[in-house]
Jmol script that loads the backbone (N, CA, C; Angstrom):
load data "model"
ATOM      1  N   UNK A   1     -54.441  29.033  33.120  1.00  0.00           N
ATOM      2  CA  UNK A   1     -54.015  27.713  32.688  1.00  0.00           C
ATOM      3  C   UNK A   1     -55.196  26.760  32.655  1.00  0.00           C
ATOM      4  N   UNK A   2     -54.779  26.046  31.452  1.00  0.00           N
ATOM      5  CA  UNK A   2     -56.276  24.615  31.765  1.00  0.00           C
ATOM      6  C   UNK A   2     -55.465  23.576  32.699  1.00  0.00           C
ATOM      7  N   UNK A   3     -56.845  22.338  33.102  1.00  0.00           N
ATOM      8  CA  UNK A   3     -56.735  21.934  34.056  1.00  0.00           C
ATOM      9  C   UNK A   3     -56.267  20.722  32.791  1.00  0.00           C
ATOM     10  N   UNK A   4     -55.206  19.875  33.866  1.00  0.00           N
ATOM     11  CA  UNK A   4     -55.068  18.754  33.065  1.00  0.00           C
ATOM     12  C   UNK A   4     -55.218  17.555  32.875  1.00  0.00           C
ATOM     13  N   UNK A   5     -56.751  17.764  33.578  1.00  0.00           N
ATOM     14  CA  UNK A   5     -57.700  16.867  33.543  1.00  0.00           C
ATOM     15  C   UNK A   5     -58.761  16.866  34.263  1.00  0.00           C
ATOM     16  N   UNK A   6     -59.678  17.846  33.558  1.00  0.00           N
ATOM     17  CA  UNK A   6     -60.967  18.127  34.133  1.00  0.00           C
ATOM     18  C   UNK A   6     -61.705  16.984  34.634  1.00  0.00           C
ATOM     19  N   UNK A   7     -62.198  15.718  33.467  1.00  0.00           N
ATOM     20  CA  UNK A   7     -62.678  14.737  33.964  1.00  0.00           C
ATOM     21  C   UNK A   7     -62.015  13.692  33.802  1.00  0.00           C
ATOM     22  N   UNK A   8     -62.181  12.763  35.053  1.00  0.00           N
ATOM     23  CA  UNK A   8     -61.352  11.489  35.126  1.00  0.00           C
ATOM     24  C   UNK A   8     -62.240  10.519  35.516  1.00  0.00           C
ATOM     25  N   UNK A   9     -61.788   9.111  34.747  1.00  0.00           N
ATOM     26  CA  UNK A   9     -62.674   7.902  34.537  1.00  0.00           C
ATOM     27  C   UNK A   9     -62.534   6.900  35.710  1.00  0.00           C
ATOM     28  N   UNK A  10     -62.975   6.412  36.408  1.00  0.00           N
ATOM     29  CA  UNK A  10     -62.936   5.713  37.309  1.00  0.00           C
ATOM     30  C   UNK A  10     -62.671   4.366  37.353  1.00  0.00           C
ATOM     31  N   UNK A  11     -62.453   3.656  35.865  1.00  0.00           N
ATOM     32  CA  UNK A  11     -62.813   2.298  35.114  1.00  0.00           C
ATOM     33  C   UNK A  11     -61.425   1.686  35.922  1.00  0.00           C
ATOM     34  N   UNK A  12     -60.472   1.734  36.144  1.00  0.00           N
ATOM     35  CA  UNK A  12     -59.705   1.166  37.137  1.00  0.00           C
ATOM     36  C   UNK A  12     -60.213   0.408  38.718  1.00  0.00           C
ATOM     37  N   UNK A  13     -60.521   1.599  39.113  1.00  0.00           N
ATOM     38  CA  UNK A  13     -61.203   1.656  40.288  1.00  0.00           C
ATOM     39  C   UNK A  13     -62.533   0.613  40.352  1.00  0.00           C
ATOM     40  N   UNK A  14     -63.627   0.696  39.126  1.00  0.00           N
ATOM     41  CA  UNK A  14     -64.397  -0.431  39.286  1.00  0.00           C
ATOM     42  C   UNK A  14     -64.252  -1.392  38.124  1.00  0.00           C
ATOM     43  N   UNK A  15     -63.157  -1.933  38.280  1.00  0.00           N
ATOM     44  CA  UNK A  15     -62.716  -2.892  37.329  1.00  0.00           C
ATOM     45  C   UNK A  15     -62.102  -4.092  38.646  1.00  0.00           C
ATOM     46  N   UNK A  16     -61.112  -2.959  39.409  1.00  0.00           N
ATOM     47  CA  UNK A  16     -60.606  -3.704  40.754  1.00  0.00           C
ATOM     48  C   UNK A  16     -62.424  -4.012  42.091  1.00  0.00           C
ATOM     49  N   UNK A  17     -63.201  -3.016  42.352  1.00  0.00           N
ATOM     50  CA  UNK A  17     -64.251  -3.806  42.651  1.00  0.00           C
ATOM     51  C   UNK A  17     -65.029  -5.146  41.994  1.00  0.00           C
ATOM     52  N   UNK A  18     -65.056  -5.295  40.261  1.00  0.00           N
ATOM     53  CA  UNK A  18     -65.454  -6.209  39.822  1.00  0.00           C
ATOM     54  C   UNK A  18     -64.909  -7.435  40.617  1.00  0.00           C
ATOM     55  N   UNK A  19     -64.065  -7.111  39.969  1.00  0.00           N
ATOM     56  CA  UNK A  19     -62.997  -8.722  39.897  1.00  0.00           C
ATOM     57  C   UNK A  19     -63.064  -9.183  41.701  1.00  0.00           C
ATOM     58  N   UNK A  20     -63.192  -8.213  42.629  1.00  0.00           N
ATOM     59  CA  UNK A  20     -63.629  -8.890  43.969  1.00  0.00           C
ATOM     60  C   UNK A  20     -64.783  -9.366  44.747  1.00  0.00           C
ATOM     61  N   UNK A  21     -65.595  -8.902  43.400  1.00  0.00           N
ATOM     62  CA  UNK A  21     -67.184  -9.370  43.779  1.00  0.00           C
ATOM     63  C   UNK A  21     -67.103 -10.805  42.977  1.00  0.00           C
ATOM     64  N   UNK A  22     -66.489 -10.712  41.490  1.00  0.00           N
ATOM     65  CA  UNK A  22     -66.763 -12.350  40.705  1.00  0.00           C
ATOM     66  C   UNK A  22     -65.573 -13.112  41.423  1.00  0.00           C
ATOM     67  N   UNK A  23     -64.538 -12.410  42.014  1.00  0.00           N
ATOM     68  CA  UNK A  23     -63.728 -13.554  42.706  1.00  0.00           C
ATOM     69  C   UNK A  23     -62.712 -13.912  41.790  1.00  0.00           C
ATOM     70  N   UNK A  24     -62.242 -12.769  40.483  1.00  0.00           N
ATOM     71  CA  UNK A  24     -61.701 -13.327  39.689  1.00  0.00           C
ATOM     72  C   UNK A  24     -60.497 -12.409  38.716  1.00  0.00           C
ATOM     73  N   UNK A  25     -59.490 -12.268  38.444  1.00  0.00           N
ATOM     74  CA  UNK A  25     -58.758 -11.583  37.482  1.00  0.00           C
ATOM     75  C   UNK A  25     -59.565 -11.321  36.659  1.00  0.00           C
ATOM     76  N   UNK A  26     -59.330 -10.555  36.437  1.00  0.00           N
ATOM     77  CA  UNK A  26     -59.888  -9.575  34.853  1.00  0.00           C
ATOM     78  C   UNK A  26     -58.800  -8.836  34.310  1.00  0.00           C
ATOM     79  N   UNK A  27     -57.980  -9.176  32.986  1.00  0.00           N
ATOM     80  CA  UNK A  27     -56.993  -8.485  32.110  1.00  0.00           C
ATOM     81  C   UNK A  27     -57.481  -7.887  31.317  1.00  0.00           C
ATOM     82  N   UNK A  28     -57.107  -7.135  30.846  1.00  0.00           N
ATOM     83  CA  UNK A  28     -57.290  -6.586  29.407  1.00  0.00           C
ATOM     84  C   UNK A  28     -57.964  -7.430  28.812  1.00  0.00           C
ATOM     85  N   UNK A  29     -57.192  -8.355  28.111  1.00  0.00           N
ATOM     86  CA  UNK A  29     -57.937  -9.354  27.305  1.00  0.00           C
ATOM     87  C   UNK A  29     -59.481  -9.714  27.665  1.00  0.00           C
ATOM     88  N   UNK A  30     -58.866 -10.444  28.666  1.00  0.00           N
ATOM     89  CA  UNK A  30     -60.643 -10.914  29.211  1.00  0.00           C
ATOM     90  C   UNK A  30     -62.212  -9.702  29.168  1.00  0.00           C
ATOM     91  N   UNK A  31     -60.941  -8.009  29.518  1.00  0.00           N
ATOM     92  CA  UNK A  31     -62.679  -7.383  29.713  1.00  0.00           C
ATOM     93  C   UNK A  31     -62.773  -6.969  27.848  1.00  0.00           C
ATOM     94  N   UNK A  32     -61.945  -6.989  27.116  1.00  0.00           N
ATOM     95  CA  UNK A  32     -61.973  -6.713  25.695  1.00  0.00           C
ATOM     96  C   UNK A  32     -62.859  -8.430  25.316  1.00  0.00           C
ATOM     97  N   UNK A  33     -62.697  -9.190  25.407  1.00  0.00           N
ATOM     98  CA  UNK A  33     -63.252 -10.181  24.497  1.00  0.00           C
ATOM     99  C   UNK A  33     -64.656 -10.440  25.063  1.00  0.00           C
ATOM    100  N   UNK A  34     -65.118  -9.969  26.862  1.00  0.00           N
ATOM    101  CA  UNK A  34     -66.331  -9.964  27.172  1.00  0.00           C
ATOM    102  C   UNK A  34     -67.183  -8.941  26.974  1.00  0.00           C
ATOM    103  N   UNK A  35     -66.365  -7.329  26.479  1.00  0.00           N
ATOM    104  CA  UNK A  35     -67.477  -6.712  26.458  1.00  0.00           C
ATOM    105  C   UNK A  35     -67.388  -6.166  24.301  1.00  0.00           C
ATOM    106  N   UNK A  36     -66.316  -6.708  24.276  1.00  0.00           N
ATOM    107  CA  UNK A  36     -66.111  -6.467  22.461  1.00  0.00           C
ATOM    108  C   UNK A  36     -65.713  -5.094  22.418  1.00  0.00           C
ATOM    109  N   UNK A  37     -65.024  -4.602  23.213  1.00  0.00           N
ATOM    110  CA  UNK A  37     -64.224  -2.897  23.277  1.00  0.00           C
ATOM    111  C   UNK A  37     -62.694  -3.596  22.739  1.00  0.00           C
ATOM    112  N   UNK A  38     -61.902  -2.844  22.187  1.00  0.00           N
ATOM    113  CA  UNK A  38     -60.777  -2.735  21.836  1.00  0.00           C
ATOM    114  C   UNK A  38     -59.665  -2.855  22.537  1.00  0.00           C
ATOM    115  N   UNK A  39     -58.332  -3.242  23.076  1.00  0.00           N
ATOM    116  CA  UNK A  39     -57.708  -3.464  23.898  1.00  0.00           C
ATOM    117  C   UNK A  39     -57.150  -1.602  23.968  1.00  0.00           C
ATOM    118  N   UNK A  40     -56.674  -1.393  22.626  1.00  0.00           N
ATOM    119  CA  UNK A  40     -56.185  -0.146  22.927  1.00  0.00           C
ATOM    120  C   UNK A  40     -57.442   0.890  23.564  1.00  0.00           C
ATOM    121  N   UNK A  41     -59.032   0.789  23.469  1.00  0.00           N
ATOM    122  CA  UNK A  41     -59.717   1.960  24.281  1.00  0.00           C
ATOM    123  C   UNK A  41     -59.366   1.502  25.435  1.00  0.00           C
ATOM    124  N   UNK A  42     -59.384   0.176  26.203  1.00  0.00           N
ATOM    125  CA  UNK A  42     -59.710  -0.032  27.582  1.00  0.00           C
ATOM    126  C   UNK A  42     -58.150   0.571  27.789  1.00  0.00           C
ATOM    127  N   UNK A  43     -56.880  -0.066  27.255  1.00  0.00           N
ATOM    128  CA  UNK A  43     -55.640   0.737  27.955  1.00  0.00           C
ATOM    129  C   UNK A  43     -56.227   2.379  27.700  1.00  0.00           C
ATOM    130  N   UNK A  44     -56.549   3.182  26.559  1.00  0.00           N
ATOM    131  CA  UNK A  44     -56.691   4.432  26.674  1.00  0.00           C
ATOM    132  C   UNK A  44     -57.628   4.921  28.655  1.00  0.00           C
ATOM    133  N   UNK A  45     -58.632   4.024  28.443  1.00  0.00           N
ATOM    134  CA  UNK A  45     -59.405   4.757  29.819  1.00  0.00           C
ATOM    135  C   UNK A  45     -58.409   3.778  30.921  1.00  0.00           C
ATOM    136  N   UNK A  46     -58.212   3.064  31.264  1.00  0.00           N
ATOM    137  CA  UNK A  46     -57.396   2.586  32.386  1.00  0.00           C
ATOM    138  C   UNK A  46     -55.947   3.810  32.615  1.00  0.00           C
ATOM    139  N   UNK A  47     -55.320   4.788  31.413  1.00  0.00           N
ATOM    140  CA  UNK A  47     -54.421   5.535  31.673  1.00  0.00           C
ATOM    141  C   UNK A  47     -54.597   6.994  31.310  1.00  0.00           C
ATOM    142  N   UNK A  48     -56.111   7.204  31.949  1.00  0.00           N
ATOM    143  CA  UNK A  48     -56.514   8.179  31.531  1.00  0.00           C
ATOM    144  C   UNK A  48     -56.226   9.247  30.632  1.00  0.00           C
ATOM    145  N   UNK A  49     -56.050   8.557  29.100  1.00  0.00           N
ATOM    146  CA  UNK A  49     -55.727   9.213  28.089  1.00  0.00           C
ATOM    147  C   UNK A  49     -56.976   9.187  27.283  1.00  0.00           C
ATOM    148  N   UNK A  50     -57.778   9.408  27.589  1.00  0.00           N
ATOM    149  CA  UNK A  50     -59.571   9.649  26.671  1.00  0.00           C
ATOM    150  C   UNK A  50     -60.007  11.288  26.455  1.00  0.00           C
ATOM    151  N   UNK A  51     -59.729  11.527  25.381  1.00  0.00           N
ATOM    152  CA  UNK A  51     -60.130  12.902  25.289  1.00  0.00           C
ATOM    153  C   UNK A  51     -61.540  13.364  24.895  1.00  0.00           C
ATOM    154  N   UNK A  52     -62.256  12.089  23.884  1.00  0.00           N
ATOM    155  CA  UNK A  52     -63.657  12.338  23.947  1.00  0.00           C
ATOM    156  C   UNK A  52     -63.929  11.158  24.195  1.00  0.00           C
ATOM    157  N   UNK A  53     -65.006  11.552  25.004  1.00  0.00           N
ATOM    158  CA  UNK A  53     -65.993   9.782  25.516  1.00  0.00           C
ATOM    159  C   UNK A  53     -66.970   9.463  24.443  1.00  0.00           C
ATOM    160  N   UNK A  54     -66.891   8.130  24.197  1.00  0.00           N
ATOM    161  CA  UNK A  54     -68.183   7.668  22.722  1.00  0.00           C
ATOM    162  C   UNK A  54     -68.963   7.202  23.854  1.00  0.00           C
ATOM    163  N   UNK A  55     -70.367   7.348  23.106  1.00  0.00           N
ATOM    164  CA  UNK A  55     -71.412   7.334  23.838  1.00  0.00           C
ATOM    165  C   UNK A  55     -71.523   5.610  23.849  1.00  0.00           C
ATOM    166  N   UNK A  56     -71.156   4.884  22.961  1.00  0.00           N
ATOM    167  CA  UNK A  56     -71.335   3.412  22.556  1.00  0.00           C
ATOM    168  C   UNK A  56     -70.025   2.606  23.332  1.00  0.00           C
ATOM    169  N   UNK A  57     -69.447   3.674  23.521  1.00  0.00           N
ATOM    170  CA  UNK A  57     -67.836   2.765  25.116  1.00  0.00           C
ATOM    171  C   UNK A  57     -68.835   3.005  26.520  1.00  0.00           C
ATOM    172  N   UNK A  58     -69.231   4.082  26.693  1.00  0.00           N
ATOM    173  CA  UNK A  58     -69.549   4.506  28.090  1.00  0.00           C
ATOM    174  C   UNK A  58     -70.758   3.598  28.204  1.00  0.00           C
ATOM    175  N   UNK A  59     -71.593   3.179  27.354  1.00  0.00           N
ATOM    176  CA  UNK A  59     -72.744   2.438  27.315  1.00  0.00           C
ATOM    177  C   UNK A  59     -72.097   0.899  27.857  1.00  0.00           C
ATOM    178  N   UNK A  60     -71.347   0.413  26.834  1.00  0.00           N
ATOM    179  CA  UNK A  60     -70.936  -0.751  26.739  1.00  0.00           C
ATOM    180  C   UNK A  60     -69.742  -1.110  28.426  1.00  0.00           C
ATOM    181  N   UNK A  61     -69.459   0.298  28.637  1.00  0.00           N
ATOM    182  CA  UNK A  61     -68.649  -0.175  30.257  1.00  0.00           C
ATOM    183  C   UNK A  61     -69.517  -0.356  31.169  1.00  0.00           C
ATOM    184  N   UNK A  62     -70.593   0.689  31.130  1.00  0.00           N
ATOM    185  CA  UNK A  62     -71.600   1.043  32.487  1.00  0.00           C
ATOM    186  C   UNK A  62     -72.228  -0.309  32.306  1.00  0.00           C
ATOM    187  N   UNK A  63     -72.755  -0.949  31.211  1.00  0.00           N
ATOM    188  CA  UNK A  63     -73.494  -2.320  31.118  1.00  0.00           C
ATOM    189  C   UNK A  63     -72.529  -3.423  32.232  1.00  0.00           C
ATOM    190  N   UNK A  64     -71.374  -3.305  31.537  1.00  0.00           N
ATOM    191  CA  UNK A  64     -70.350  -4.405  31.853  1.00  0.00           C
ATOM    192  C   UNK A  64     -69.876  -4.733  33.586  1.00  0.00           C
ATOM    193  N   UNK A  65     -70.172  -3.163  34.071  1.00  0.00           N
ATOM    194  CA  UNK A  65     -69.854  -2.924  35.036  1.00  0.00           C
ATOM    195  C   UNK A  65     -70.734  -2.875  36.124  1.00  0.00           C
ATOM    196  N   UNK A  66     -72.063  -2.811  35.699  1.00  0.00           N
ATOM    197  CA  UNK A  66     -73.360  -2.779  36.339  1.00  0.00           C
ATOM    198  C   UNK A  66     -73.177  -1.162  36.853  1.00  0.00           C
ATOM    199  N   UNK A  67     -72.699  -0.500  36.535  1.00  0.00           N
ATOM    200  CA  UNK A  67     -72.890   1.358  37.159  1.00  0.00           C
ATOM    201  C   UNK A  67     -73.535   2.421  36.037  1.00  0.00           C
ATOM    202  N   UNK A  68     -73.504   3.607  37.013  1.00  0.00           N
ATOM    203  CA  UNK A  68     -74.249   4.808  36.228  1.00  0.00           C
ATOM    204  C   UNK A  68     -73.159   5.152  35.003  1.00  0.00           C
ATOM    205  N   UNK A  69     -72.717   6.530  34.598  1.00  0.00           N
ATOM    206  CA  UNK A  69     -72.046   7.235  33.881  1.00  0.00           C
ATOM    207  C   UNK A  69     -71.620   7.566  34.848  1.00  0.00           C
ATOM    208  N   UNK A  70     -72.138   8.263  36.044  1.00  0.00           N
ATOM    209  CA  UNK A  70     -71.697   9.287  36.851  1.00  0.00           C
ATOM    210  C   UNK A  70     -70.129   8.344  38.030  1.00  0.00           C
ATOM    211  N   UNK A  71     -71.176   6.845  37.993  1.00  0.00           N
ATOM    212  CA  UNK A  71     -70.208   5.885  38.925  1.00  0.00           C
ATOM    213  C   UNK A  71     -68.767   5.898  38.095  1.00  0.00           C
ATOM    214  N   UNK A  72     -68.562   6.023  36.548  1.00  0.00           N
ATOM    215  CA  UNK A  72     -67.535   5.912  35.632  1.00  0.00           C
ATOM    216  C   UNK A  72     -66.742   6.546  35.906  1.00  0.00           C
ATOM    217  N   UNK A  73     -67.836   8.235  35.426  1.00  0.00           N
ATOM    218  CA  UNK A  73     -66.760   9.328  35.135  1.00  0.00           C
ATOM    219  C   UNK A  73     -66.613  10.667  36.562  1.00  0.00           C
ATOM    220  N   UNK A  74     -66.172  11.264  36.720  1.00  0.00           N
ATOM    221  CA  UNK A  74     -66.230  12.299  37.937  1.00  0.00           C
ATOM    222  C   UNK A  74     -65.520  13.183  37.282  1.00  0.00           C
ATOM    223  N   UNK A  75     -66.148  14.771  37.285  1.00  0.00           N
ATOM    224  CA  UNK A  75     -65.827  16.014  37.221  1.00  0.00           C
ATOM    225  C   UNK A  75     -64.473  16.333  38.083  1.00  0.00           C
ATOM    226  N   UNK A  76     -63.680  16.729  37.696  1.00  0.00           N
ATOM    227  CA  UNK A  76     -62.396  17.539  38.660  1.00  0.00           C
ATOM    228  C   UNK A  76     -62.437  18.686  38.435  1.00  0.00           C
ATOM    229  N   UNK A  77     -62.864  19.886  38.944  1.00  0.00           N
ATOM    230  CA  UNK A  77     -62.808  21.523  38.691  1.00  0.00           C
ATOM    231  C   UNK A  77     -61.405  21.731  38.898  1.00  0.00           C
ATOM    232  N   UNK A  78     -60.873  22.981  38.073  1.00  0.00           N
ATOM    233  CA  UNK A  78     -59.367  22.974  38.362  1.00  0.00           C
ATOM    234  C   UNK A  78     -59.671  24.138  39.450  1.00  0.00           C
ATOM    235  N   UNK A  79     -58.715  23.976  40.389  1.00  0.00           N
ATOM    236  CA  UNK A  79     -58.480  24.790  41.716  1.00  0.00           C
ATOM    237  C   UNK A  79     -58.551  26.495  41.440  1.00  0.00           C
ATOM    238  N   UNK A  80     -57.670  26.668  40.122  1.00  0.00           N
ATOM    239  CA  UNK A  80     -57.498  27.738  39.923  1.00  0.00           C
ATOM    240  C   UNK A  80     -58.509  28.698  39.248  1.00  0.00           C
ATOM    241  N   UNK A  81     -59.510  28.072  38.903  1.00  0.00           N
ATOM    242  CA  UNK A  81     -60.720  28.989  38.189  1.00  0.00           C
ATOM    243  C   UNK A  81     -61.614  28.920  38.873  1.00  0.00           C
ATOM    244  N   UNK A  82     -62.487  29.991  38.966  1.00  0.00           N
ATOM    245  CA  UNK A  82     -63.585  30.839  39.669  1.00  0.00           C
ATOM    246  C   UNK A  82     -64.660  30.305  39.583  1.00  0.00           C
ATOM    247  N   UNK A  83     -65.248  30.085  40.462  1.00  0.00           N
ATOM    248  CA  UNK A  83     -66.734  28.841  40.127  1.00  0.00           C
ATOM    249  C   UNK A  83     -67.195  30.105  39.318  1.00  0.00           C
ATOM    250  N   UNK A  84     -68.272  29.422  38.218  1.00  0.00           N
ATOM    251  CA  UNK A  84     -69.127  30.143  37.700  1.00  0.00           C
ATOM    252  C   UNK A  84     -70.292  30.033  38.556  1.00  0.00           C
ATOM    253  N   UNK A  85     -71.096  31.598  38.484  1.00  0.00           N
ATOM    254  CA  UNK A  85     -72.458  31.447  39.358  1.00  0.00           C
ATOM    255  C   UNK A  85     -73.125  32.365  38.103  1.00  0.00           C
ATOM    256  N   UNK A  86     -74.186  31.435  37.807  1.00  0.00           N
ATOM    257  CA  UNK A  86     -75.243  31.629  36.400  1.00  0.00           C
ATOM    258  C   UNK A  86     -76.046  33.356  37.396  1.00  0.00           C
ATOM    259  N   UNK A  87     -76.343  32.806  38.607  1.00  0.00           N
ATOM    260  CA  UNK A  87     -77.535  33.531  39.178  1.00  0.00           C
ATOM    261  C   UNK A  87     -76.794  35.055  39.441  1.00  0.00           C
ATOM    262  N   UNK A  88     -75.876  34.855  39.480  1.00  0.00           N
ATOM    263  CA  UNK A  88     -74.805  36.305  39.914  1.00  0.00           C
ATOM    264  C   UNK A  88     -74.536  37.007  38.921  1.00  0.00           C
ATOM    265  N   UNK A  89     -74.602  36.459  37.593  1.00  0.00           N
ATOM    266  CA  UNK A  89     -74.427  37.349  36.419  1.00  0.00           C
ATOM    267  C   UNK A  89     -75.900  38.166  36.307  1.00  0.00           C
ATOM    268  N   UNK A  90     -76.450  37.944  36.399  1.00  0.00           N
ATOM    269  CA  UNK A  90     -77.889  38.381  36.644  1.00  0.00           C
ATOM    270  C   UNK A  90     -78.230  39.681  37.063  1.00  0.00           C
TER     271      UNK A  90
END
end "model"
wireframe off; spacefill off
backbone 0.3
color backbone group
């Protein structure tokens, strides 16, 4: 079986740190008209429905957000598949 949802976006998570460092709500609206993203991408990554990441969203969040890619996005391995080991095929 695939996993059903290998990687998951974190943009919730530092959307709620933002807003407690500026001291301030942040809606939809507000992070769409400050960073010029679309209301429907930010609902897409806030409900983790993003199936490919644009390189020009992930740019434009990590700016917005002051973080890496890596602070964004995080790998989930699914439980059920076998780590790959490159060196063991060998």
């Amino acid at each position: 079986m695939s996993p059903v949802m290998a990687i998951q976006n974190r943009l919730k998570v530092l959307l709620a740190e933002k807003e407690l460092r500026e001291n301030r709500k942040l809606t939809y609206r507000t992070v769409a008209k400050e960073t010029g993203l679309a209301i429907d991408t930010l609902t897409a990554y806030m409900t983790q429905r993003v199936n490919r990441f644009d390189k020009s969203t992930l740019e434009t969040l990590c700016s917005y957000l002051a973080c890496d890619v890596g602070d964004l996005l995080k790998y989930l391995p699914d439980e059920d598949e076998p780590v790959k080991n490159k060196k063991a095929a060998k």
